[in-house]
N, C-alpha and C positions, 0 to 999 in steps of 0.2 A: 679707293683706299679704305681698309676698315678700321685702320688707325692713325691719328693724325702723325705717330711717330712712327710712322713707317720704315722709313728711310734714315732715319737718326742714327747714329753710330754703329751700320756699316760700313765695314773696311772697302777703298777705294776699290783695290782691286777686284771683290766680290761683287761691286757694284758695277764695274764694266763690264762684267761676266755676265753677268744676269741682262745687260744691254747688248750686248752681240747675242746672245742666248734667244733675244725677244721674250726676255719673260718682265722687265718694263722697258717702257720706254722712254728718250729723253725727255717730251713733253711732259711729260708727267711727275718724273723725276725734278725736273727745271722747276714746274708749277709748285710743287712741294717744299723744294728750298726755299725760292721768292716766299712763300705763306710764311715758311717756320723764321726768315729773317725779319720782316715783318712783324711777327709775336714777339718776337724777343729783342729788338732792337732800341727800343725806350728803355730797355733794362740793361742793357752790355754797353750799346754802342760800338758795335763792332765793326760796321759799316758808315763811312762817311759816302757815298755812293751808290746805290740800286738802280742797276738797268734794266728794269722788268722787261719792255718791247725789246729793247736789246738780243735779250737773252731766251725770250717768249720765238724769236725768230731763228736765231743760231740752232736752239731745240727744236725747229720742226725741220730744220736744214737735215739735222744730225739723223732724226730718227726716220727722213729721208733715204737721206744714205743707208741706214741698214736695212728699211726693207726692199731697197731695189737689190742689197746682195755687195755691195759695195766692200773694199778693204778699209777695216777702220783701224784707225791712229790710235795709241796707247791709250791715250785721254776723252775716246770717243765717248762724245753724250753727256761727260761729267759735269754738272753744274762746279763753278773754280771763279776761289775770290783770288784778286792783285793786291797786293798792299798798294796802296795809294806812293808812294814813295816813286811809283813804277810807270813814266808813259803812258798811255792808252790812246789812241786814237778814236778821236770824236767820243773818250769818255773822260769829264771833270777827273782833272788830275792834278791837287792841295797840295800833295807835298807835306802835307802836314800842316800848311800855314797858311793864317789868313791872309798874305799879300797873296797867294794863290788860290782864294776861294773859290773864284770863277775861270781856271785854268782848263783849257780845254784844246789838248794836242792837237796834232794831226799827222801823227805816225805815232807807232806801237814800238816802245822797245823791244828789242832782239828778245828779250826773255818771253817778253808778251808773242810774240811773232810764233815763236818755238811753242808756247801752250795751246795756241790757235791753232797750230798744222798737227799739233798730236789732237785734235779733236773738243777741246773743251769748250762748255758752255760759257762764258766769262758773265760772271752775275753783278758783280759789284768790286768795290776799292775800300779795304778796307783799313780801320784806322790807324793812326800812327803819330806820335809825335814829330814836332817840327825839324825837317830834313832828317829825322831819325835820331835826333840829338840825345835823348832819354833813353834809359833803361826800365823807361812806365810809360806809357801811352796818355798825354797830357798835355791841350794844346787850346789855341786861342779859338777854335771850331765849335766846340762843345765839349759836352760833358767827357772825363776819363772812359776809358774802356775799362770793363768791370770783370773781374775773373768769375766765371762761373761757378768755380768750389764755393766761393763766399761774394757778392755782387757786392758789397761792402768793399772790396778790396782791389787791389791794381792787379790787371793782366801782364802786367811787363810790357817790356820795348825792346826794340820799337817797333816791332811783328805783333805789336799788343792784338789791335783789330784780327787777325788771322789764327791765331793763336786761340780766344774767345772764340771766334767760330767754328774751330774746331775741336774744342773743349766742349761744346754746350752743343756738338752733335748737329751743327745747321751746314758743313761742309766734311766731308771726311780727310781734305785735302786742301793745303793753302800754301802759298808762293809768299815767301818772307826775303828777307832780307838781311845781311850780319855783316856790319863794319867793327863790332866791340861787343860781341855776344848777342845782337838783336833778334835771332833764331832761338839761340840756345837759353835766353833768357827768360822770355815770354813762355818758352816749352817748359821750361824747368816749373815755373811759379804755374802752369796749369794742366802739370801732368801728361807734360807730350814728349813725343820723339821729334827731335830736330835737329838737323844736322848741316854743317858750314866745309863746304869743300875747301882742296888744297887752291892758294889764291891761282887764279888764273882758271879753274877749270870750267867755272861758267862765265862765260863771257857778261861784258859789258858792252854797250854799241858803241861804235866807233863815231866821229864825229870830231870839232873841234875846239874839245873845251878843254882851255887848259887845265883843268882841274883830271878829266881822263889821264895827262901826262906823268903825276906823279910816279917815282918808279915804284913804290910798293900801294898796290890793290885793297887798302885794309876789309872793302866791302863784297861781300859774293850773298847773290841769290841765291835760294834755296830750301827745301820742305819744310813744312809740320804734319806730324799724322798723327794718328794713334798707335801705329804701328810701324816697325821697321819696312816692310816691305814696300808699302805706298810711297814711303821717302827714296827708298831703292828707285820705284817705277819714277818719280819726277826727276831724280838726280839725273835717268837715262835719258829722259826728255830734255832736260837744261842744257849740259854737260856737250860741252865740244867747237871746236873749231869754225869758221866758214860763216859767211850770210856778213853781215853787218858787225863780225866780233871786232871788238877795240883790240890795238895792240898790246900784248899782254897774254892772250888765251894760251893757255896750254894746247899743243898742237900734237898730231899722231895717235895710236891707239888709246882709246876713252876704259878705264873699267869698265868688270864685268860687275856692274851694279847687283843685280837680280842675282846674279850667279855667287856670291858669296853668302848669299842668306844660310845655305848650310855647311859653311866651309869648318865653323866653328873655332877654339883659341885651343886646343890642345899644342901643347908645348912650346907656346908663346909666352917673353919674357916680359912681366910688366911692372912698370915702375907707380909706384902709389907714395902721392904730397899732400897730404890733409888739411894744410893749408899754405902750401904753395909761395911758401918762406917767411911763415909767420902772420899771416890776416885771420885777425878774428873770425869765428864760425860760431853760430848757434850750434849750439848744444846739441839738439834736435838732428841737424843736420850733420852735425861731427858723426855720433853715432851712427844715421843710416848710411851714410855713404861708404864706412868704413866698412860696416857689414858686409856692403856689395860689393865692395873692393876685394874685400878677400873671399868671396864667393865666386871669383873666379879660377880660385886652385880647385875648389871642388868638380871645376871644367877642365882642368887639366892645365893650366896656365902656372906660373913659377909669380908671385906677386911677390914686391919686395918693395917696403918704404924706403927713400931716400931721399935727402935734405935739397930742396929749392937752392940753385946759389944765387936767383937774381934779387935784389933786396925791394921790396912790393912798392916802397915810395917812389921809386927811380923808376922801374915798371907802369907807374901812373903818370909819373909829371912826364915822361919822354910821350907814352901812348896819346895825352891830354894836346902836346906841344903840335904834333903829328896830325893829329885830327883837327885841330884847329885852326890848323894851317891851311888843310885843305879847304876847310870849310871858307875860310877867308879868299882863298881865293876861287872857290866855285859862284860863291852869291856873296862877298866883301859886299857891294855897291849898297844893298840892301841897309845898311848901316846910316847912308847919307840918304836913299832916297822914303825909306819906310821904317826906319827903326820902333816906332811905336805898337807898329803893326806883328814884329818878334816877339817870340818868348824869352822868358831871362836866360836862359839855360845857352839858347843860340847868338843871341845878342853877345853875354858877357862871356861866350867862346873866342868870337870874333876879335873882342876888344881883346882879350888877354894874347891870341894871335900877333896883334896887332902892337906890342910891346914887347915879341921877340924879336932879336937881334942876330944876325948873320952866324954868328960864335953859337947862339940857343942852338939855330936849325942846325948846325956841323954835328953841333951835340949831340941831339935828335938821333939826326942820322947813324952818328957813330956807334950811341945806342942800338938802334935798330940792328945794326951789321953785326956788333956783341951779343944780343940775343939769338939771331939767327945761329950764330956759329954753336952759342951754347943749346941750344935744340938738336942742331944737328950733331951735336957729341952725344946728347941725351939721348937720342936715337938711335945712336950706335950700340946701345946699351940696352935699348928695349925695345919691341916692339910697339907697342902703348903706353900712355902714361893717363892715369885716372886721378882726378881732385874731383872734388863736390864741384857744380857746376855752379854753385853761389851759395855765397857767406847764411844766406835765411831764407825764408820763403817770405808768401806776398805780404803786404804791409795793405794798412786802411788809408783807402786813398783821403780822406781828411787829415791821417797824421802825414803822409809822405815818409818816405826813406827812415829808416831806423836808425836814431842817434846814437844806440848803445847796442854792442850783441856780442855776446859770449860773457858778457859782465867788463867791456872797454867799452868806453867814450869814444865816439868816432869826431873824426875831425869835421867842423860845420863846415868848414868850406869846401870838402869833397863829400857832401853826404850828398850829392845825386850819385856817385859809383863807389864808396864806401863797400855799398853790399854786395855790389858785382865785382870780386878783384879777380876771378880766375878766368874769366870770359876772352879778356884782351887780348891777353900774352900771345894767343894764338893769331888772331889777327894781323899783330907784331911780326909775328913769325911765320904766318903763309901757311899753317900747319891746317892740315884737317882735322875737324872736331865737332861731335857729336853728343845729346843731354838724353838719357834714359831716365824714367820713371825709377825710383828705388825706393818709394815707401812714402810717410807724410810725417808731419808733426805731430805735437802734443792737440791742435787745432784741429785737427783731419784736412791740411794742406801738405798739396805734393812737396815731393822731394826729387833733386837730380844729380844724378850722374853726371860726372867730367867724363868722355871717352876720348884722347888726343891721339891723333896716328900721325908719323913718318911721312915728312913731302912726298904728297903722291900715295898715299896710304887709305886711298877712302875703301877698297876692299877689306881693310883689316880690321877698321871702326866699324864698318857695316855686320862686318862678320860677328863680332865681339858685341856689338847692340843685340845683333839677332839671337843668338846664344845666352844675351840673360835673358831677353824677352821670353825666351824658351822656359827657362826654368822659372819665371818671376813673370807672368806673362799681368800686364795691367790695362787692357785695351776695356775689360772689361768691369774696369772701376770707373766709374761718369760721376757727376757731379752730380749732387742728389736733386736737383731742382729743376735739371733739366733730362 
């Protein structure tokens, strides 16, 4: 190599190309991520995990296979981090948390299973807050994950570690995770694409925990890139039925992921909430988003504002009660047998869980079943609905969470999700949603795009990603330090 940034922020799919092409190979490609994680990992921390022999092996398997002539898998040859969140088989798997520092599977989740048979090199796990609790990457392991635009500041959550790595140009491609925007969020605060399918589309492994059983899915796997397309090629990867799926998967024909890249929004009707029933917004971000909002008429799309009816408070304490719950009942024990070893964040979940009452959960639920229905009127009416994909951009991991923005005092007792109110709702509601790049602050930090589609709607967020990308194309804004 004549540069050590060889490989640095090419697009995924250019870079399979060039590997079935044999103009590199994986060995060397593999050898080059490992190096540049390495440089840069006392400065991000973006990996709680490196499996150099690992993945030193997988790449001569890979680069095996294509010179003998072999059929290779979408993901052939590609160096590909796991969020830590995610099983791994015989690779350290935290969780996020110290009572899991030394956690070490021995079977691959279904998601892992799926990136392995499309070909990818699996390098490391990277980091994440505890069980994904945060909307920052902040845990009892070590240091924050640091965003790349500014290392001063937070990557977002809980895809923080993956997000970082594919910001700062050390993977083109990374495997997140969104139970309450943890895709969309991390992407947003580092100028990525990232996108959270309709619930059900990518499986979770089946098994027997009751926590799988819950009826509504709030979490799904799924991309960061720099580019629509890449998130296109893993969604075709993840996405579908069969092998180990939990009950739940959506079953029968999968989108045409790749094939809506030039479908475009010509005479689609879209609805635009600039804040999404009233939550404060920076400034900063009022403006760019709205710009981008109505830069979709000059696509041929009909954009029209319309008033939020669900009231943002009730939106959080139901979302808050919900998640909570689960949590209590996936690792509750954790409380009596290690609670020192928790973060506040997970702990004081657990506990507030833990003081709802049969009448709260009816509540919850009832909730939940009110929001759905109002989605699905909301959708009758458009084919997408666009908000800012969060209230501000990143914050200095020494202050944490922004107490004040737009010129309102934010309430302390919700300032871990204060700044994320429009992430959720989706989640809530099983909808598909998607965060585009639309510009940055007065700081020179990203800005994102809300893009929300119709259950079942990932062709029409895909489409409508790909078509600003077109006209606003930002793959080729990087952070300047890396």
């Amino acid at each position: 190599m004549s540069d050590e940034h060889t490989f640095a922020f090419i697009p995924a799919h250019e870079l399979l190309r060039m590997v079935a092409a044999r103009e590199v190979s994986p060995v060397e490609l593999t050898e080059w991520t490992l190096r540049r994680i390495e440089e840069t990992n006392d400065t991000l921390h973006a990996y709680l995990t490196v499996v150099a022999d690992q993945a030193m092996e997988s790449a001569r398997a890979a680069e095996t296979a294509v010179m003998r002539g072999d059929d290779l898998g979408p993901l052939h040859g590609l160096p590909f981090p796991i969020k830590d969140l995610v099983p791994t088989a015989g690779i350290r798997t935290t969780f996020g948390s110290a009572v899991y520092s030394d956690n070490v599977p021995d079977k691959d989740d279904i998601v892992v299973q799926r990136i392995k048979a499309a070909g990818a090199v699996i390098v490391g796990k990277t980091n994440t807050p505890e069980f994904g609790h945060l909307g920052y990457t902040s845990n009892k392991l070590g240091e924050d994950c640091r965003n790349p635009w500014d290392i001063t500041r937070e990557s977002g959550g809980s895809s923080g570690g993956a997000a970082a790595s594919v910001a700062a140009g050390i993977t083109p491609l990374a495997q997140g995770g969104d139970g309450g925007g943890s895709i969309r969020i991390p992407a947003s605060l580092c100028g990525l694409y990232g996108i959270k399918g309709t619930e059900g589309r990518v499986p979770r492994s089946g098994g027997g925990s009751e926590a799988a059983w819950h009826p509504y899915n709030l979490a799904q796997s799924g991309p960061l890139s720099r580019n629509v397309r890449d998130s296109a090629l893993l969604m075709s990867v993840l996405t579908g039925s069969g092998g180990d799926a939990a009950p739940g998967t959506l079953e029968g024909k999968q989108p045409d992921y790749l094939g809506a890249m030039g479908r475009g929004v010509e005479g689609l009707r879209i609805g635009w909430t600039p804040d999404m029933g009233g939550n404060a917004v920076d400034p900063d971000v009022a403006e760019s988003t709205a710009r981008a909002a109505h830069d979709f008429e000059g696509l041929g799309a009909s954009v029209e504002e319309f008033d939020f009816e669900i009231v943002p408070d009730e939106m959080w304490d139901r979302f808050r009660n919900y998640f909570d719950l689960k949590a209590l009942v996936g690792y509750g024990d954790l409380l009596e047998s290690s609670p020192d070893l928790l973060s506040d964040v997970v702990r004081e979940g657990m506990e507030h869980a833990r003081t709802l009452t049969a009448v709260d959960h009816h509540e919850t639920m009832a909730f939940i079943a009110k929001a759905r229905d109002y989605f699905r009127r909301l959708f009758e009416r458009y084919e997408l609905v666009l908000s800012p994909t969060l209230a501000t951009t990143t914050f200095k991991v020494a202050e944490g969470p922004p107490r004040e923005i737009g010129g309102r005092v934010m309430d302390a007792e919700r300032a871990y999700w204060t700044w994320s109110p429009f992430t959720y709702s989706v989640n809530i509601t099983g909808h598909p949603a998607a965060t585009v790049p639309c510009g940055f602050d007065r700081n020179g930090l990203p800005i994102g795009l809300h893009i929300i589609g119709g259950f079942g709607g990932e062709e029409t967020v895909l489409a409508a990603s790909a078509a600003f990308e077109e006209v606003h194309p930002w793959a080729d804004k990087r952070p300047p330090n890396f």
